[in-house]
N, C-alpha and C positions, 0 to 999 in steps of 0.2 A: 504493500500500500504506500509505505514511505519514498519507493522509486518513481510508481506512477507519480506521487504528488512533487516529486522532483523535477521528475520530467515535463511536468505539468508546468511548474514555477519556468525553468529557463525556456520554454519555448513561448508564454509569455513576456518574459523578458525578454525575448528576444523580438517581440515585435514594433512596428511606427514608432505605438505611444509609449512605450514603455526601454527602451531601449538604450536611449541617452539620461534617465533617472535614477533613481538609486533604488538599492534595492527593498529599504522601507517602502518605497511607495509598490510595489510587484505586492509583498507580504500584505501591505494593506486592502488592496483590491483584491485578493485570491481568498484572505479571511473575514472581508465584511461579510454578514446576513443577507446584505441587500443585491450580493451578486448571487448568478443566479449558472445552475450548470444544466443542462440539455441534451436528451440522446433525441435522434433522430433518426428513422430509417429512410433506407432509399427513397425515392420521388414524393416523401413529404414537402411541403409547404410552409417556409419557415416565414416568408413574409409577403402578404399582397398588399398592393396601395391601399386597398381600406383594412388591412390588419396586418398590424407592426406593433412594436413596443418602442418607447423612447430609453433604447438602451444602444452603448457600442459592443458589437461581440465580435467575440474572435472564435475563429474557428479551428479548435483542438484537436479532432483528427477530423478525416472524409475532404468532400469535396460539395462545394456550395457552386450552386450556376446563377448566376446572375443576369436576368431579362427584361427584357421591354417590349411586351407585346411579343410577337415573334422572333421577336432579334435578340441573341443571345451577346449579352454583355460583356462578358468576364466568367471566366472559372475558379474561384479559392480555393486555397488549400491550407494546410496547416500555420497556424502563424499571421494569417491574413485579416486584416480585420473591415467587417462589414456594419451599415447602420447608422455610420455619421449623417445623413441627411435625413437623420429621424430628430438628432438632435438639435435642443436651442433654437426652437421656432416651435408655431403655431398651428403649421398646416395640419392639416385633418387625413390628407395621403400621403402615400411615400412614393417614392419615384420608380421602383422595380418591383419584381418579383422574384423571392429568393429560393431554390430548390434544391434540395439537397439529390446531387446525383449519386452519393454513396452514401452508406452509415456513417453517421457524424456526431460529432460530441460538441456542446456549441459551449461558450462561456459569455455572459451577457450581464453588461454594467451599466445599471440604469442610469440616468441623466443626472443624476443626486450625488451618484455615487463620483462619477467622472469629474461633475464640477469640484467636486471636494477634493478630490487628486492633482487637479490642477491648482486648483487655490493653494494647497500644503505643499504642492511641489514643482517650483515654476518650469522645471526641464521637460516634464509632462507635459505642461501646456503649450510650450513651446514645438516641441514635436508634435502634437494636435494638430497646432495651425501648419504645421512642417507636410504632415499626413493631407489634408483636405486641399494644398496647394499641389503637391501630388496627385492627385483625383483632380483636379481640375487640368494638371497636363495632360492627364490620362485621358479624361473626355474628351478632348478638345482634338489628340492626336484620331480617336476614334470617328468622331464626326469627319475629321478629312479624310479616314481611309472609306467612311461609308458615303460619302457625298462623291467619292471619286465614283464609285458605283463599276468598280471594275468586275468582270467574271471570274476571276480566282477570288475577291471576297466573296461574292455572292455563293460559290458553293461553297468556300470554306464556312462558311455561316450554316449551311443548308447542312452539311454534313456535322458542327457540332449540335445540330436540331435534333439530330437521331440519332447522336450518339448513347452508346448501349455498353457500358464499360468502356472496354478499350475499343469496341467497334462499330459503326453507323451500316446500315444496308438500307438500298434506296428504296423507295417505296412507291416508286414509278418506271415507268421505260426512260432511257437517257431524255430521247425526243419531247417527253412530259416532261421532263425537269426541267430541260431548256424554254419551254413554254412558259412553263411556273417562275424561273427566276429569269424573265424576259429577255435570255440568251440568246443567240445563234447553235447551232447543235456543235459548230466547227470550235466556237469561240469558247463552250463548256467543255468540249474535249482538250483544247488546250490548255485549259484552268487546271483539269482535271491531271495533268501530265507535268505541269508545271508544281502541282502541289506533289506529287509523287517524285518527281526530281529531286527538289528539295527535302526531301525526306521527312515531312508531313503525315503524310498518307500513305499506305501500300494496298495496293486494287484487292483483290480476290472476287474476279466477278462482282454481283451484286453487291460485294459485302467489303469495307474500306476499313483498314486497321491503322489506327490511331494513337500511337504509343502515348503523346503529350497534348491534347487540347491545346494548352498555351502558347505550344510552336508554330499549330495552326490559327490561331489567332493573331499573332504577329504577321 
């Protein structure tokens, strides 16, 4: 029990907010009452626009997908932390919807708790504003790669939509797909060969293996 909760502690510390801090403020957040710990299985539902908590979580083991509507955002993993634009405002939604693609352990510090961390510890809150300017270069490089509207996003997007573990299988004929992400049949095959190149994707017929999500979103 004492290793899990070890291992627990430094890979907290080792994330955004916690990282540049000391290690009173890790101990404090891992032992207040008011944080809160979470199992979750496969294709639960950790947050839609109208239900969220105003907490920041981090995500302990598994893997979190991150979406908008159809468009798949971002994939977490261990370390990562999710739910900043829940906090410190008023809105009544939240911007995504969060899904757990594997078994996951979530750890979630409500709004109360964070400002308190920050207040007692200004390296925390410094890395806060450090973290949320990060997510804003993050969006911002995403909006250009999707406004570019090239054929290799569009199926790399299409393929971590069906993604199934490590692997997606289409769920039309090529010629439907290109219909569907308003391709050329030429211009989806060469997406499709250019993400295999690059060591992305490897074909098997129907069915596309995906060692890292992440490589294919880049």
């Amino acid at each position: 029990m004492e290793g899990n909760c070890g291992a627990e502690r430094e890979l907290v510390k080792g994330t955004f907010l916690f990282r540049d801090g000391p290690d009173e403020a890790v101990e404090l957040a891992l032992a207040d009452p008011r944080a809160v710990r979470q199992a979750a299985p496969k294709g639960a539902v950790i947050y839609t626009p109208r239900r969220f908590q105003r907490s920041l979580g981090v995500v302990l083991e598994g893997q979190l997908q991150v979406s908008k509507g159809p468009l798949i955002i971002s994939v977490l993993g261990p370390g990562e932390l999710f739910g900043a634009a829940a906090l410190f405002n008023d809105r009544p939604d939240y911007a995504t919807t969060l899904t757990a693609r594997a078994p996951c352990r979530l750890l979630f510090l409500p709004q109360a708790l964070v400002e308190e961390l920050m207040g007692r510890f200004p390296a925390v809150g410094r890395s806060y504003v450090a973290y949320l300017s990060e997510r804003i270069r993050f969006l911002s490089n995403k909006i250009d790669a999707l406004t570019a509207g090239s054929a290799q996003r569009k199926v790399a997007q299409y393929l971590l939509s069906r993604l199934d573990g490590e692997w997606a299988e289409l769920d039309c004929s090529a010629a439907g797909l290109a219909r569907r992400l308003g391709v050329g049949r030429a211009s989806l095959y060469r997406a499709l060969d250019a993400l295999e190149e690059r060591g992305a994707v490897r074909r098997e017929g129907r069915r596309f293996y995906i060692p890292d999500p992440a490589a294919l979103e880049e």
